[in-house]
C-alpha angles and dihedrals in degrees: 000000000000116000119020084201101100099243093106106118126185132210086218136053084221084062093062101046100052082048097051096050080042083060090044100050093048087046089053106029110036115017116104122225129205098213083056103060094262094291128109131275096244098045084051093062095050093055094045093047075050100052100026093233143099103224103178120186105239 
């Protein structure tokens, strides 16, 4: 993915695309969140459909 700055530029529509859901699934899958508890958006979903409950650090 390189640089997360925005001056990436691609010859291909394609490119940018592949570089845009790359982003995406950084942005879902690994990044961690403070109001979250320091754990992904995706891995905090699973644990609130779990449990059945939002539980947001404040």
């Amino acid at each position: 993915m390189g640089n997360r700055g925005g001056s990436e530029r691609w010859l291909e529509n394609s490119e940018a695309r592949m570089a845009m859901f790359s982003w995406l699934a950084w942005y879902n899958n690994r990044r961690r969140h403070s109001a979250l508890g320091h754990i992904s958006p995706v891995e905090f979903e699973r644990r609130s459909i779990n449990s059945g409950s939002l539980n947001l650090v404040v």
